[in-house]
N, C-alpha and C positions, 0 to 999 in steps of 0.2 A: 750535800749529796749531789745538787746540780753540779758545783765546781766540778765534785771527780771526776763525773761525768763527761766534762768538759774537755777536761784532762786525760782521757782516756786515749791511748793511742790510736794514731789511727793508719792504716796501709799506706804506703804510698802508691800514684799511679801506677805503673806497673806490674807491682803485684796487685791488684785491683785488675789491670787487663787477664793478668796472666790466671786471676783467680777463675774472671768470663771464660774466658778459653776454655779454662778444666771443666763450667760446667757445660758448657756446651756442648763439647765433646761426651760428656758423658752421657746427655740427652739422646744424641745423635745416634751412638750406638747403641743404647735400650731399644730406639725406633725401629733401627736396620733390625736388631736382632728378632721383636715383636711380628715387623713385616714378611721375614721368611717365615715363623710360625701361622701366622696370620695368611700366608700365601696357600697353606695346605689345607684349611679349613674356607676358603673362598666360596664356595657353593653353598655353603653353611650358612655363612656370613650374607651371602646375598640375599637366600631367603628371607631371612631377620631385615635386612633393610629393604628389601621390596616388600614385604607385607601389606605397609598402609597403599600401595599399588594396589595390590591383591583385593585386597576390599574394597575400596574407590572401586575400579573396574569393576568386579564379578556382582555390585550393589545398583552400577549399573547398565549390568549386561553386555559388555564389553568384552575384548581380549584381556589377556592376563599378563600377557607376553609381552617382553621386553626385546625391543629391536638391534640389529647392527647392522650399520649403513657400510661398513666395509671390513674386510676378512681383518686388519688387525686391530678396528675399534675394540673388539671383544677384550684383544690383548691388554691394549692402554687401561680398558675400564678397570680390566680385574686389577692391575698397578694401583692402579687410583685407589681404589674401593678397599686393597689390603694397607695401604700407606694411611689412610682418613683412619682406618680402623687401628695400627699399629699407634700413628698420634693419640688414637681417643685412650688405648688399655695404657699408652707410657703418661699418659698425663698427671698420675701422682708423682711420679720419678723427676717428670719436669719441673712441677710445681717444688717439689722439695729442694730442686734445685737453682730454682729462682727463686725459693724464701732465703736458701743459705745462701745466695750470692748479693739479696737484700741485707742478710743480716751481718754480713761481716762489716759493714757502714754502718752501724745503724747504734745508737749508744745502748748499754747494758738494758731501760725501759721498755724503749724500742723495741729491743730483741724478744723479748716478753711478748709484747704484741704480737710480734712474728710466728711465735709457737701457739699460740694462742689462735691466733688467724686460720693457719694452715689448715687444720682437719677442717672448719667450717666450712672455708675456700671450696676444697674438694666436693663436700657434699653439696654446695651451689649449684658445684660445675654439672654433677650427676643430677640435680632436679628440672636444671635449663636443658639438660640433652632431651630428658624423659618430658620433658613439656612440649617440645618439638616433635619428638616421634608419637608422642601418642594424642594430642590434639592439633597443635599448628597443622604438619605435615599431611595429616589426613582431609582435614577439616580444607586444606590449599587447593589440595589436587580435588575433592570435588567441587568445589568453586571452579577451577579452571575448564575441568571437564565440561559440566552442568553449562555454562554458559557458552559454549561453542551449539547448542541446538542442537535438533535432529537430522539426521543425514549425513554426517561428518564422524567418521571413524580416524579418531588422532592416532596415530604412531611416536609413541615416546620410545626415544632409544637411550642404549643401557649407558651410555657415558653422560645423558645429562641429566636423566634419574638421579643417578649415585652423585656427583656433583651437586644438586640438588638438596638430597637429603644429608649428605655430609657434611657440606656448607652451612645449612641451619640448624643441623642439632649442633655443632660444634660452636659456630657463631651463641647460639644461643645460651650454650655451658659456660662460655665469657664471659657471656652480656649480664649472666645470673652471680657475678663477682660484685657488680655493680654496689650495694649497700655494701657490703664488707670491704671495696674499695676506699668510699665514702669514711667509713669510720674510721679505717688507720691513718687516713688521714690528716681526718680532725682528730686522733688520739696524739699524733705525732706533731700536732698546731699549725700546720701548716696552713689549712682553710678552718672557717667555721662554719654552723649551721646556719647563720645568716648570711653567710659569701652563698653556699648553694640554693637559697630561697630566693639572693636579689638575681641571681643566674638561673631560674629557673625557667623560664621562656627560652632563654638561648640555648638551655641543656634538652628542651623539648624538640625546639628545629634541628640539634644535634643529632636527638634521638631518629626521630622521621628520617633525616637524611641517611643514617644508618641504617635505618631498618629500611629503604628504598635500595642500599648497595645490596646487604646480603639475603633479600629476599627475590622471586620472581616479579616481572612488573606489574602488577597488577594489585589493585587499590586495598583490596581485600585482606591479604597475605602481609601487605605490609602494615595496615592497620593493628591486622592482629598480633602483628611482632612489636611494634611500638608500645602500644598497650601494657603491657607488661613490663615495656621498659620505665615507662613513665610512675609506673606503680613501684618498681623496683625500686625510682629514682625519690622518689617520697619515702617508699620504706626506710629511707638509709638517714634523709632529715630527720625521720620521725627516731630515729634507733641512736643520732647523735642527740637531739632535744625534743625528748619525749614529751612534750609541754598539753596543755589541754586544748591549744588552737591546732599544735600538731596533730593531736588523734583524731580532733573532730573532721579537717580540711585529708586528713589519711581514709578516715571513714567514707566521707561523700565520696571520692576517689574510687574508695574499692567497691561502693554500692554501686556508682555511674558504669561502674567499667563490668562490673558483674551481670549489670541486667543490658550495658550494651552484647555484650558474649551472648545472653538468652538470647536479643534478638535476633544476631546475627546466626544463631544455630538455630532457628525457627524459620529464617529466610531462606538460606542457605543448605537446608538438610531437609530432607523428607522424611518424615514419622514413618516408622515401618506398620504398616495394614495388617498381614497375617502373617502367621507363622506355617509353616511348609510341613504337613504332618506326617505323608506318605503317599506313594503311587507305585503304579504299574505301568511298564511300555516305556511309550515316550512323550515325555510332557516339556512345551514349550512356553518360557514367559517372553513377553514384549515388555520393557521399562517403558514407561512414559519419555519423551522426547530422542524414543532410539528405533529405527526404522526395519532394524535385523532382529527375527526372530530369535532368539539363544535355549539352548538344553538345561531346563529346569533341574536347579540341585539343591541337596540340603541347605545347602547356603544362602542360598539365593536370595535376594531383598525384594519383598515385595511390598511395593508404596502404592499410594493414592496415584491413579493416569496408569495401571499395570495390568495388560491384559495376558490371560492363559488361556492354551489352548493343548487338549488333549486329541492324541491320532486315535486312529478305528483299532488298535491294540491297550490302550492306555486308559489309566483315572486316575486319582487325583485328590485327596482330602486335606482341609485347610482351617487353621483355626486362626479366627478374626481377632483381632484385640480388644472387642468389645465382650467376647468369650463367646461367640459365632461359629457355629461348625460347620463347615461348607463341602458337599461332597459332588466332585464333578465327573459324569457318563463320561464313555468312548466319544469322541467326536464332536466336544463342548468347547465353548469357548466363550471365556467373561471376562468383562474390566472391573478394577476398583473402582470409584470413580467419587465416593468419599465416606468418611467416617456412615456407617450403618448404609450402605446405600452402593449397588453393585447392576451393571449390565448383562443379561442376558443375551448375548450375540446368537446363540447355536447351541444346539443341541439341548442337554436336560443336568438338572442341580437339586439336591434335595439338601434344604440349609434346617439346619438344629438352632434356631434363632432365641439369644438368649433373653432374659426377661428388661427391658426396659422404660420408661417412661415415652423413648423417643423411637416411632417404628420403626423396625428396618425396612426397605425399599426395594422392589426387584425389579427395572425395565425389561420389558420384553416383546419384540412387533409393537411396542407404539402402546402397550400396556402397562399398566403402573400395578405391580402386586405388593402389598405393607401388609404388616404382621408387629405386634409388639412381644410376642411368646409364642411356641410351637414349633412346630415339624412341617413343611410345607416343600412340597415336591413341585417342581417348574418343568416344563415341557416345551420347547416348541419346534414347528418345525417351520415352510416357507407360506403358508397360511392359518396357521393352526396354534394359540396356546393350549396347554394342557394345566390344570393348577388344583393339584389335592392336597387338602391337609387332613393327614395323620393324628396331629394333636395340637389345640388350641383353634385360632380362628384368625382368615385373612381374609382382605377386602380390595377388590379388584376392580380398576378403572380402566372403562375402555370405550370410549367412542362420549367420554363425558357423561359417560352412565356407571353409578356406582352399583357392584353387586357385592355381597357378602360371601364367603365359603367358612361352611363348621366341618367340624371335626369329622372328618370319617366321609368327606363330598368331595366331589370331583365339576370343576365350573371348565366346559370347554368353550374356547372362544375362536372366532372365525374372523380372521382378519383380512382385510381388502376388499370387504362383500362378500356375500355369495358366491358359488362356484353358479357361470353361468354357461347356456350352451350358444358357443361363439357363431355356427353354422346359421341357426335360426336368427338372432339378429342380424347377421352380415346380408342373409338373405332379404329379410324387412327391410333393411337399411337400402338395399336396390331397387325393390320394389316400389319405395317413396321415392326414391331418387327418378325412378322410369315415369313415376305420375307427374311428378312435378317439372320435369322435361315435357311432358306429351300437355300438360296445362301452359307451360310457357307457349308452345308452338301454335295453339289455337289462340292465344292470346297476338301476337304476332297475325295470325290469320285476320283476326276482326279489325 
């Protein structure tokens, strides 16, 4: 069988260039034709790829909007952005046309593999796009944002967006060939799974290095592209010599790499606080680390460090994650400031607090109000708390003195002292002052 194999004719050079040519061309104009298609639906298309934009921003309170630094960037972007897009829909046509242009070299075996490869191929390529668009790319841009601080409103314009995210999902749809690379390989003898184990250091600094070209600079983004190549780059050992040191050293691999990802989306990500239930007028959130108030919407993310604030038309009801029901007056304004536990800046809140082991916490003027269950109405104003509960019972710190409120009471507190009358000491206060001059000056006298 080998012999015939052997013996199998084979092209000569120039039909072999001339075979490249044809598929080339035929590549070429699947793309042209895809990209006028692809041309009319442009605004379509953009939405779809600026999305993970769209979140990043509006999560934290930011612009939405994508910039153009001069009247024909718009032009060149939408080029780009339908060209990235016409490559991404021709990319079965290509591929089929660089398996036939593998396979006509390739002996009768060979070719088997080829057909065999191809559908996998594709769906790689489609799981490395979607791993890009829907974790890398999101997970990128809030890391980049997030660490610029407060005070700094970035301007991303629309040609290095889409450059951007076309770059890494496409790069990525490659990078996800990787094991099915690996194995036609060693199906075809060329390498084994011991050539890729004693090279597996070298394929690592390969990998970084690559994942530093086609990602942004920054440590984060490149990490997390790597990571999965490195996994990729195991899966493909483990898929030529499935051995029991393979799955075990595959195993540690995807544990280390799974609970690096948890930490990193635990560092890098804010757990969302409440959820946005309904209002009236106009209500304003502050994110944590962003200096511009923004126009409260259903969308809206609200994390830990997030203050709200409603105008003298407006309110406002909110449900905590802890199952916390929060409703805020005309003219109030609170921070989260952590799990069970919220500021009272202004105005009045009446919270439906759900039943816990751990109280929830209300600061207000310098007062601490806890509760572990009940209905508990909050008040205050520029001297004055107010604090009734309706149902169950709260306990109220103020001034290092604990007082308790039941069901159905009302505990008013008076903060910064007493209201006192200013006239009457200013006048004492001259009075001493006149004595104590007319004592010095007899003193002096003697």
């Amino acid at each position: 069988m080998e012999e015939k194999e052997i013996s199998e004719k084979r092209l000569p050079i120039s039909e072999h260039l001339e075979e490249l040519r044809s598929r080339i061309i035929n590549s070429i104009i699947v793309v042209v034709v895809l990209f006028f298609i692809s041309w009319f639906y442009k605004l379509r298309i953009l939405d779809i790829i600026k999305k993970p934009h769209s979140i990043t921003m509006e999560g934290l309170g930011l612009s939405q909007s994508l910039q153009v630094l001069s009247y024909q960037e718009g032009f060149y972007s939408y080029i780009k952005l339908c060209l990235m897009t016409a490559v991404f829909l021709a990319y079965p046509v290509i591929l089929y046309q660089i398996w036939k242009f593998v396979e006509a070299g390739l002996y009768k075996k060979e070719r088997r593999y080829v057909r065999i490869f191809a559908p996998i191929s594709f769906i790689s390529f489609i799981i490395g796009v979607l791993f890009g668009y829907f974790f890398l790319i999101p997970f990128g841009l809030q890391f980049l944002i997030k660490v610029l601080g407060g005070g700094i409103q970035p301007i991303i314009t629309m040609s290095q967006y889409i450059s951007l995210v076309t770059m890494l999902t496409l790069a990525l749809g490659v990078v996800f060939q990787l094991p099915l690379i690996m194995l036609f390989i060693s199906r075809i003898g060329m390498l084994k799974a011991e050539d890729f184990i004693k090279w597996r250091m070298y394929a690592i600094l390969i990998i970084f290095i690559l994942a530093a070209v086609i990602t942004p600079p920054d440590p984060f983004t490149q990490v997390m592209t790597a990571l999965p190549m490195i996994i990729l780059y195991e899966i493909g050992i483990l898929i030529i010599r499935p051995t029991k040191k393979a799955v075990t050293q595959f195993s540690l691999l995807l544990g280390s790499g799974i609970i690096l990802i948890y930490v990193v989306f635990l560092i890098f990500t804010l757990p969302t606080k409440a959820d946005f239930m309904n209002s009236t007028g106009t209500v304003k959130i502050l994110p944590d680390s962003i200096t511009n108030w923004q126009p409260l919407s259903s969308e809206s993310k609200i994390h830990n460090g997030t203050s709200l604030r409603t105008e003298e038309d407006s309110k406002a009801s909110f449900l905590l994650k802890d199952g916390t029901y929060v409703i805020m007056d005309v003219n109030t304004e609170i921070k989260f400031v952590k799990n069970r536990k919220l500021d009272l800046l202004n105005g009045q809140i009446l919270l439906s607090i759900k039943a816990d082991d751990k109280p929830f916490m209300i600061a207000a003027n310098n007062n601490i109000i806890t509760s572990n269950a009940g209905n508990v109405d909050i008040r205050i104003s520029r001297h004055l708390v107010f604090v009734t509960v309706t149902e169950g019972e709260a306990i109220v710190v103020a001034n290092g003195e604990k007082k308790k409120v039941f069901e159905g009471r009302q505990l008013k507190l008076v903060t910064g002292g007493e209201p006192a009358n200013i006239d009457k000491v200013l006048k004492w206060a001259k009075e001493m002052r006149k004595k104590l001059e007319e004592q010095n000056k007899l003193s002096l006298g003697l």
